[in-house]
C-alpha positions in Angstrom: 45.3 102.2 -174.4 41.6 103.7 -175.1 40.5 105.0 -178.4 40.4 108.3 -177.0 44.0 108.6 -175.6 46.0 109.7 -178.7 50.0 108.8 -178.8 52.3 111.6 -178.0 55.2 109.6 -180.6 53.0 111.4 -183.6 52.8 114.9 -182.1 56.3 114.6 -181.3 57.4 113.6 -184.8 55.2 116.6 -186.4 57.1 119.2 -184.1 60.2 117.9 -184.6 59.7 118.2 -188.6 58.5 121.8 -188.1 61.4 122.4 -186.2 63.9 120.6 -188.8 61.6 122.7 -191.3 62.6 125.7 -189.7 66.5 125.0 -189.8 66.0 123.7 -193.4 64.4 127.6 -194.1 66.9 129.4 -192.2 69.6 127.6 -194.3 67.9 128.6 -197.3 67.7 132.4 -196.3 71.3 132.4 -195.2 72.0 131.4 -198.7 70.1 133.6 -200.4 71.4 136.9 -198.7 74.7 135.4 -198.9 74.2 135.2 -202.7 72.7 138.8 -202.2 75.9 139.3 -200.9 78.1 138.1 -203.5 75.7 138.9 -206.4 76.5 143.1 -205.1 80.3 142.3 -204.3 80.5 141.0 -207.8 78.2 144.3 -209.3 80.7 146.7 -207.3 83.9 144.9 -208.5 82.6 145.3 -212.3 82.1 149.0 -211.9 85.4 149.4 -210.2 86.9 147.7 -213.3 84.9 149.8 -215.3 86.7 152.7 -213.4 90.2 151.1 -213.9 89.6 151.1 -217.8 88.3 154.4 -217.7 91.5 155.8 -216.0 94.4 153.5 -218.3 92.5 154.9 -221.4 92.5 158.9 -219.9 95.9 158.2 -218.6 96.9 156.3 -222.3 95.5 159.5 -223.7 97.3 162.1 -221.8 100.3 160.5 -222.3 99.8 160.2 -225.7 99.7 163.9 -226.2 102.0 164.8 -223.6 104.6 162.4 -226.1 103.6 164.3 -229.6 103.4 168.4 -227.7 106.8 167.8 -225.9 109.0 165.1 -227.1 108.2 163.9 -230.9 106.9 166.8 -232.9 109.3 169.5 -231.7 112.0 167.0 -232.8 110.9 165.9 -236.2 109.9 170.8 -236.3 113.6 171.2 -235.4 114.4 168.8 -238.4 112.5 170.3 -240.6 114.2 173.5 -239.4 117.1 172.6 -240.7 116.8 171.0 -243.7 117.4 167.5 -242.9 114.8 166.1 -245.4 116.4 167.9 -248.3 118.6 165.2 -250.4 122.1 167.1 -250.5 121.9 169.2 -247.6 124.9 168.1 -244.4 122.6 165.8 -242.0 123.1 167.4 -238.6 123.6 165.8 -234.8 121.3 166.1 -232.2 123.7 168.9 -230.8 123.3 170.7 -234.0 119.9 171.1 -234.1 118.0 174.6 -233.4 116.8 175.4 -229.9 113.3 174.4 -229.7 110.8 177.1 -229.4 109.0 175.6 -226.3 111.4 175.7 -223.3 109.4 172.5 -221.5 110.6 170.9 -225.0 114.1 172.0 -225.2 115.2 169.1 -222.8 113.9 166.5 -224.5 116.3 167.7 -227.1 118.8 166.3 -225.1 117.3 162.4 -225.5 118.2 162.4 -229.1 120.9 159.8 -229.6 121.5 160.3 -233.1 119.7 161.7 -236.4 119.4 159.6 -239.3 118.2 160.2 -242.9 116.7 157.1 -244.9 115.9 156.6 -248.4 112.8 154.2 -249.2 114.2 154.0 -252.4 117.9 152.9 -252.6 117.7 152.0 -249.0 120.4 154.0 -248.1 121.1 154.8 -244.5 123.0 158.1 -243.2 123.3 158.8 -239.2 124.6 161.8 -237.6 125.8 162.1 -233.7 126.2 158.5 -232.1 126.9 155.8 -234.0 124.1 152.7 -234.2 125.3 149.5 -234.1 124.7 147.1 -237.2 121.7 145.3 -235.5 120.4 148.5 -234.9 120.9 149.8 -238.3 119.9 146.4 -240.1 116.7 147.0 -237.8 115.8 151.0 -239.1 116.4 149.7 -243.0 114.1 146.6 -242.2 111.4 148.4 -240.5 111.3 151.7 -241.7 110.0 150.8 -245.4 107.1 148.4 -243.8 106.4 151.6 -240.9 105.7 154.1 -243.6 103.7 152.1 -245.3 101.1 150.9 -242.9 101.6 153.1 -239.5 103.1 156.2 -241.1 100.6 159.0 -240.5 100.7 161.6 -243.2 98.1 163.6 -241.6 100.1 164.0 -238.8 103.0 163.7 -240.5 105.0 161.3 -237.4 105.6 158.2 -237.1 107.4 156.6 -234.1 108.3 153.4 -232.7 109.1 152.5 -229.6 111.2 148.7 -229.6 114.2 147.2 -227.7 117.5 146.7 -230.0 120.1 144.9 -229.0 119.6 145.6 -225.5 118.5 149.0 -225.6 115.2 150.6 -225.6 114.8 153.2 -228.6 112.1 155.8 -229.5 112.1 156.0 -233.3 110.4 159.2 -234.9 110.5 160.1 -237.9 108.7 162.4 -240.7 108.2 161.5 -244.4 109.5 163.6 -247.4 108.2 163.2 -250.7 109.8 163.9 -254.1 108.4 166.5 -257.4 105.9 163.5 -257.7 104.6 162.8 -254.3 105.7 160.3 -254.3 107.4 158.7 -250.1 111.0 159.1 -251.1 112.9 159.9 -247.7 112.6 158.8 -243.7 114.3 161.5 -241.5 114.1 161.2 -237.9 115.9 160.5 -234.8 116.2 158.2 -231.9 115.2 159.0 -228.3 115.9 157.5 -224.9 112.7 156.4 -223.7 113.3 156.3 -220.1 113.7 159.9 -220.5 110.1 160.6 -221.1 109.3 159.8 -216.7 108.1 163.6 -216.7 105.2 163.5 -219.3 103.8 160.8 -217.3 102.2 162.9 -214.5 102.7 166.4 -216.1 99.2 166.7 -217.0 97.5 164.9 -214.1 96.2 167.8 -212.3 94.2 168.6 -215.6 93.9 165.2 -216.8 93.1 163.4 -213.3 92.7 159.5 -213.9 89.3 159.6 -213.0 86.7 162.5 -213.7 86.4 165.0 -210.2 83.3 163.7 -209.6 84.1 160.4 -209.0 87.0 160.8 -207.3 85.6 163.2 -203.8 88.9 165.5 -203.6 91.0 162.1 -203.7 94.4 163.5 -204.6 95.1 162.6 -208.2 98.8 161.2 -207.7 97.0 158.6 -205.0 94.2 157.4 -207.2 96.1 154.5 -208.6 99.9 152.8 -209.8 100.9 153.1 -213.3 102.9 150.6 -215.4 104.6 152.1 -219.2 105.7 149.0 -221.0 106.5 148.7 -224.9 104.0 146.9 -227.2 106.0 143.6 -226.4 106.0 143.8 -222.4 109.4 146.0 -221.8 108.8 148.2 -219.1 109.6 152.0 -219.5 108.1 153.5 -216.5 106.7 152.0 -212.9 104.9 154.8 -210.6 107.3 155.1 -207.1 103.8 153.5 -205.4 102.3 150.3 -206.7 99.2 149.0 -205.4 97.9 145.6 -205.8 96.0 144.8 -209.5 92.7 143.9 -207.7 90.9 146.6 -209.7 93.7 147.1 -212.8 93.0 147.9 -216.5 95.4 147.9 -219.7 95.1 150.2 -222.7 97.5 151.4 -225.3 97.8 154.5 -227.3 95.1 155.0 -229.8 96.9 156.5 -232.3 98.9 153.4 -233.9 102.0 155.5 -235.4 102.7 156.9 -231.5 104.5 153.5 -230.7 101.6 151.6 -229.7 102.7 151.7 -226.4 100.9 150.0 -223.6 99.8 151.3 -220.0 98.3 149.5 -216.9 96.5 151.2 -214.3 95.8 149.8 -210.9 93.4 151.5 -208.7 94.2 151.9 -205.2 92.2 149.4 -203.3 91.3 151.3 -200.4 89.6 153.8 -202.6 87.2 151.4 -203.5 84.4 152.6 -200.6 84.6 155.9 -202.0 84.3 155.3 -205.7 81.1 153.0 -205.4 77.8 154.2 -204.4 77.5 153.3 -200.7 80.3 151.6 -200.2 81.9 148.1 -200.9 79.5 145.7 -199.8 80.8 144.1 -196.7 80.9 140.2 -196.3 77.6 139.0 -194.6 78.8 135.3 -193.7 80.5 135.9 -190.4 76.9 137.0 -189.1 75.0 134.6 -191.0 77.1 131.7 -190.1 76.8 133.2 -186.9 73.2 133.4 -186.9 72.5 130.0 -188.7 74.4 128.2 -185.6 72.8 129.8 -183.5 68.8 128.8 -184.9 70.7 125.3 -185.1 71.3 125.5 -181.2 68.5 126.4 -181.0 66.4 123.7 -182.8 69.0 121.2 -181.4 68.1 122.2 -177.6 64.3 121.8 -178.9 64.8 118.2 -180.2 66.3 117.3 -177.1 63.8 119.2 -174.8 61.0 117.2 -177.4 62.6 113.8 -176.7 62.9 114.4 -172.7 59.6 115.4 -172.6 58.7 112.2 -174.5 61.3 110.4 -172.6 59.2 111.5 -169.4 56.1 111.3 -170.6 56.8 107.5 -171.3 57.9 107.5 -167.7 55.1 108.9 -166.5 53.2 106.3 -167.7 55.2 103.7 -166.7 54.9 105.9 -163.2 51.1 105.7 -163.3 51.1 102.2 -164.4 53.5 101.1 -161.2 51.5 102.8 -158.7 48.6 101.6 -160.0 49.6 98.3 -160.0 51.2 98.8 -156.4 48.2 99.9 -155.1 46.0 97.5 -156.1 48.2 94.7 -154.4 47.6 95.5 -151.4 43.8 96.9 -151.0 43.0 93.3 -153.1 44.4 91.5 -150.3 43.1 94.1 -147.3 39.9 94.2 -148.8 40.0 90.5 -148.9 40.9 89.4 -145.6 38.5 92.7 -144.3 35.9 90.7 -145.7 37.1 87.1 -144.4 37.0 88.6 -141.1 33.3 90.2 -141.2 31.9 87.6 -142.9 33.6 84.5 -140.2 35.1 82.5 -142.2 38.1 81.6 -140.5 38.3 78.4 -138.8 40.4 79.1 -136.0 41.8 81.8 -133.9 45.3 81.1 -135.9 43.8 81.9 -139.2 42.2 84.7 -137.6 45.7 86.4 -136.2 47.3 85.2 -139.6 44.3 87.4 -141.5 44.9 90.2 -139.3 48.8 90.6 -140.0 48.2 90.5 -143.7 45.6 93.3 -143.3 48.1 94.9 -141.1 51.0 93.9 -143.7 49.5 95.4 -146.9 48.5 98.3 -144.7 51.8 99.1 -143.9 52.9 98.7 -147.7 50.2 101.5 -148.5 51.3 104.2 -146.2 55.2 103.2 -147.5 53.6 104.1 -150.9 51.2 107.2 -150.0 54.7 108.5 -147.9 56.8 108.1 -150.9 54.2 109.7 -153.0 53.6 112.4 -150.9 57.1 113.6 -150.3 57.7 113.0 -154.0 55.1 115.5 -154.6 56.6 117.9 -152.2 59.8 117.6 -154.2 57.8 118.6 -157.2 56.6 122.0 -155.6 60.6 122.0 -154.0 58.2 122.3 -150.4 60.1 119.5 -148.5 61.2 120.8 -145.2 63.2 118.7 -142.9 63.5 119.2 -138.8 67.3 117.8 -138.2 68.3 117.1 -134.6 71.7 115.4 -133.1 70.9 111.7 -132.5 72.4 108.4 -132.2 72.6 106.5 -135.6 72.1 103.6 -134.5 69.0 103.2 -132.2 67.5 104.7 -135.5 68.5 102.4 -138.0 67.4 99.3 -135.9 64.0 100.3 -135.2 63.4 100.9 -139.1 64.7 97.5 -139.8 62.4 96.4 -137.0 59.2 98.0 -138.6 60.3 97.1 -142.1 60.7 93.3 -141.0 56.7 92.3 -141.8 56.5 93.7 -145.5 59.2 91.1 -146.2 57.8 88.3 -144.2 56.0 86.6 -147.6 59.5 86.3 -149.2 61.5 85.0 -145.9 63.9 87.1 -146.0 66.1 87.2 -143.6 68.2 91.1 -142.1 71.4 91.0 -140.2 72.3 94.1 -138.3 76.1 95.6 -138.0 75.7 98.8 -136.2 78.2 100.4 -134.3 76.5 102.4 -131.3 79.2 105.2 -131.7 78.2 107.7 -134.9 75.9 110.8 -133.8 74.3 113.0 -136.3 72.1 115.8 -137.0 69.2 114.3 -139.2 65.2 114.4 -139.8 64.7 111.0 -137.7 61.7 110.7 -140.1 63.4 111.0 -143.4 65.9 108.8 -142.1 63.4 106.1 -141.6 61.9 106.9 -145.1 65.3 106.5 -146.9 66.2 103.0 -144.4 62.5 101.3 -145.8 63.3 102.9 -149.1 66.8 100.8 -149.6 64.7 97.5 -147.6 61.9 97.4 -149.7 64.2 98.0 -152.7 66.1 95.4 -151.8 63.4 93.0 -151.2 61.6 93.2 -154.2 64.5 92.6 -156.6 66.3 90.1 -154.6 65.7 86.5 -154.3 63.4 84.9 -151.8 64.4 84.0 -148.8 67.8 85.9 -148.8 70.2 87.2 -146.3 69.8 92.1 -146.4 73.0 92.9 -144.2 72.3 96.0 -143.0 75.5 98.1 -141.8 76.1 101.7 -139.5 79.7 102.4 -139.2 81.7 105.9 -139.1 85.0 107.1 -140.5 87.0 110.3 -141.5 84.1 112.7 -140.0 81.6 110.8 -142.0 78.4 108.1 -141.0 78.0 105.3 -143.8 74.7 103.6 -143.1 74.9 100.4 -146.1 71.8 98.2 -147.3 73.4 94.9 -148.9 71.0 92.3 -150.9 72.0 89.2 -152.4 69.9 89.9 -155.8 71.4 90.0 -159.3 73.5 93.8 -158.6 73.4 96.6 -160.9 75.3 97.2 -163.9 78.2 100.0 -163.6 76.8 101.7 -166.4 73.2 102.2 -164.3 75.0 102.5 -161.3 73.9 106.5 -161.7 71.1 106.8 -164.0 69.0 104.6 -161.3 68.8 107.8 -159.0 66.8 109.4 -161.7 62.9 110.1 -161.3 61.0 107.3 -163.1 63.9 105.4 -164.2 63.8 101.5 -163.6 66.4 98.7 -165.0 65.5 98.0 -168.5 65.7 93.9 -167.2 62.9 95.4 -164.7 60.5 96.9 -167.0 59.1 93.6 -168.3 59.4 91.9 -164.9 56.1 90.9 -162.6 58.3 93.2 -160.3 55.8 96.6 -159.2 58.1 99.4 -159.3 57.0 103.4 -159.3 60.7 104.4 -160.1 60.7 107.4 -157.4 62.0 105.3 -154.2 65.9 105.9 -155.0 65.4 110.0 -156.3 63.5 109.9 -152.9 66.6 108.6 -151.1 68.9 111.0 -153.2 67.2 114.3 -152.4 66.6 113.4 -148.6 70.4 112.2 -148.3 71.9 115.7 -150.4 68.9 117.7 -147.9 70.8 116.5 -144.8 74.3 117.6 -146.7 75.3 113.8 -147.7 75.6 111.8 -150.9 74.1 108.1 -151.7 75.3 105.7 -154.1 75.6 101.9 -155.5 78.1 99.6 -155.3 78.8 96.0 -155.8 78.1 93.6 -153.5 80.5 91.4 -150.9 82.6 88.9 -152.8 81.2 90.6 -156.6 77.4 89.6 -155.8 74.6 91.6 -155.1 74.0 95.2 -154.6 75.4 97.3 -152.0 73.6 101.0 -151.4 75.2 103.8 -148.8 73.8 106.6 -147.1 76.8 108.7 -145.9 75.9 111.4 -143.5 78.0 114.5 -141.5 78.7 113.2 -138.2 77.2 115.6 -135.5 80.3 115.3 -132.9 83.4 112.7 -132.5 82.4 109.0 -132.8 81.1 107.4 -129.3 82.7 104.1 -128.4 80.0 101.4 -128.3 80.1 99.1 -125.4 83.1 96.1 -125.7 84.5 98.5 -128.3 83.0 96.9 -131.0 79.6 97.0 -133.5 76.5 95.4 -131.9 75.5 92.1 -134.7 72.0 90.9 -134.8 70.5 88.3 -136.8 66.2 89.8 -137.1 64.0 87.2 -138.7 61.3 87.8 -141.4 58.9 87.1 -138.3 60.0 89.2 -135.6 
């Protein structure tokens, strides 16, 4: 190779990195807006949490109040109403006590279980109504003393607590009396059914939504989320009829201490999500990234592979240029030669003057077998063959190609044998057919041995012509069998031979063949040896008999 003719392999190598480059960038973008993605999914999830807290601590709120308006205060008012707290006075039931003043409070009345009246000091305990059990009312003179001291609002002046005993859920509240001194010397209260409360829950939700108005975009309130009312140690008290899943779900408990501290978990509905962030939930990207990613990968993948045929072919090419080269030269050294034997007289007798002239005419013949294959190739290229098909007898044809093939393989003695049948008729290009016939001779001259045996056979079967070339050379492998069709391609055992070769003989052979609506391909040989090609063609009409009914045989020497 000159200094000036540059290798393709480093070009090739530089595009293919730019193209793997490009993949490699790709990838990285995908990952990036996929992180986008996530890093916004992750932003919108927080603020919806955000929401979720906001609405258990309005709806912990409401509740809250809704408890100490309608359920506890009016209790512990109708108490004080009646004396309960003064040491002395008769203690009286739940049915005894006055009508509340508030008629959404009087049925709350109606939760009471029992009253009781507790002195912190002598830890006496005096009930009124239903009769607690003694867990329950070991429980009041345990927890009582301890609640008044450290939940006990005076401001207020309620306490309550809200606890399961002995299987039952109670609502405690109570007030605090004091004596002359000020002293904390009596707990009178009652005990609620909690489970009664249900209605406070939502009474004030169309003035106390979950979420503020503006958030919400006309959303009914009783649809913005589930509810869950549980005691401070996990005892549910109240479920909302719907529950949505806790994707977005918040706890919170009442803030003043003394109201129970009972808890409250708020689910958003997860639908609602779109409409309580700004813009939207951001949907998943990765479906269209993945998408697109395979699709750049395709594409560089096609690339590569377009990159390597063309390098594949460019090495072909070469290998092309460098047969026909080589082919060329053969010959015109040897015309040119002999050309110059005869003008300059230097044969010494009229033999060596004939013998001259049939080499001349030999290597001339090996040209235009060349130029022809070279020129029809190149018709191929520009797809401008054009072929002029006309019913004939097979045979006639095939013998006189043999015939005229016979001197190019008169310096290697070989040897053709002839089995044609007189019979098949078909419609070809008499030309190409000659072209394909020395294509599969001369093939099979120059990688056979010397002096061997080319059976050339014509027979006809199920509406089909098979014209055969069989050599006695070394066969092809089944796994090239096919790929020795292709432009260019030659046996690797080939490449490194003495053997000229252009590669384009057998695609020549293929194209003319499929042009006259046939197929070609290679077999093995007779008996496992040598290779065996076939040209099947369309017959024209029904199969003439030959003479004697059977194939004409002919034995045509190297030197006829």
């Amino acid at each position: 190779m000159s200094s000036g003719t540059r290798s393709p392999r480093p070009r090739g190598l530089f595009i293919a990195a730019l193209l793997l480059l490009t993949l490699a960038l790709a990838g990285a973008i995908a990952l990036q807006a996929y992180r986008n993605f996530l890093g916004h999914k992750a932003t919108a999830e927080r603020v919806l949490r955000d929401y979720a807290r906001l609405a258990a601590a309005r709806f912990a709120d409401r509740t809250e109040m809704a408890l100490y308006w309608s359920a506890f205060s009016p209790a512990l008012d109708a108490l004080s109403r009646a004396k309960a707290g003064v040491a002395g006075n008769p203690l009286p039931a739940p049915g005894q006590l006055p009508a509340a003043t508030d008629l959404h409070s009087a049925d709350f009345h109606k939760l009471a279980r029992y009253t009781f009246r507790y002195d912190l000091r002598t830890r006496r305990l005096e009930t009124a109504g239903a009769t607690p059990s003694l867990a329950v009312r070991t429980w009041l003179r345990d927890t009582l003393p301890v609640h008044s001291r450290t939940l006990y609002n005076p401001k207020y002046r309620l306490g309550a607590i809200v606890h399961t005993v002995d299987g039952l859920s109670r609502a405690i509240v109570y007030t605090v009396t004091k004596d002359k001194s000020g002293a904390p010397s009596m707990a009178v209260g009652l005990e609620e059914d909690p489970h009664g409360f249900e209605p406070l829950y939502t009474s004030e939700e169309d003035k106390s939504p979950l979420l503020p108005r503006p958030l919400t975009g006309g959303v009914v309130y009783d649809s913005l989320g589930s509810t869950i009312v549980t005691e401070a140690d996990g005892v549910e008290l109240y479920r909302s009829p719907v529950q949505y899943a806790p994707l977005f779900a918040a706890r919170d408990s009442f803030e003043e201490p003394m109201m129970g501290r009972v808890q409250v978990q708020v689910a958003l509905r997860p639908d609602l999500a779109p409409k309580l962030v700004i813009g939207g939930m951001p949907r998943s990207n990765l479906p269209m990234l993945l998408s697109l990613l395979a699709l750049t990968a395709g594409l560089v993948v096609a690339a590569l592979l377009q990159l390597h045929r063309e390098s594949e072919l460019s090495r072909l090419r070469a290998d092309f240029v460098s047969g026909v080269s080589h082919e060329l030269r053969t010959p015109l050294a040897q015309i040119r030669m002999f050309s110059e034997t005869l003008l300059l007289g230097r044969v010494r007798s009229d033999g060596e003057r004939v013998r001259s002239l049939e080499i001349v005419d030999q290597e001339a013949r090996r040209l235009t077998h060349l130029v022809e294959n070279l020129l029809h190739f190149s018709r191929s290229e520009r797809q401008a063959t054009r072929l002029s098909p006309a019913a004939a007898p097979l045979a006639p044809l095939v013998r006189e190609a043999v015939e005229a093939f016979a001197p190019l393989a008169a310096a290697r003695g070989v040897t053709f044998r002839t089995e044609l049948s007189d019979g098949p008729v078909a419609s070809v290009d008499a030309e190409a057919l000659r072209q394909m016939l020395v294509n599969l001779l001369d093939n099979a001259v120059k990688y056979g041995p010397a002096d061997q045996t080319i059976t050339v056979g014509l027979d006809a079967g199920d509406g089909k012509a098979r014209i055969r070339v069989e050599d006695q050379g070394p066969g092809i492998p089944a796994a090239e069998r096919e790929r020795i069709w292709d432009r260019f391609w030659r046996l690797e055992r080939d490449r490194g031979s003495a053997v000229a070769g252009t590669g384009i003989g057998l695609s020549v052979v293929r194209e003319l063949v499929a042009l006259h609506g046939g197929r070609a391909w290679a077999e093995e040989g007779r008996g496992g040896m040598g290779a065996r090609f076939v040209l099947e063609l369309p017959l024209a009409g029904p199969p003439q008999a030959a003479p004697g009914g059977a194939p004409m045989r002919a034995d045509l020497g190297a030197t006829a």
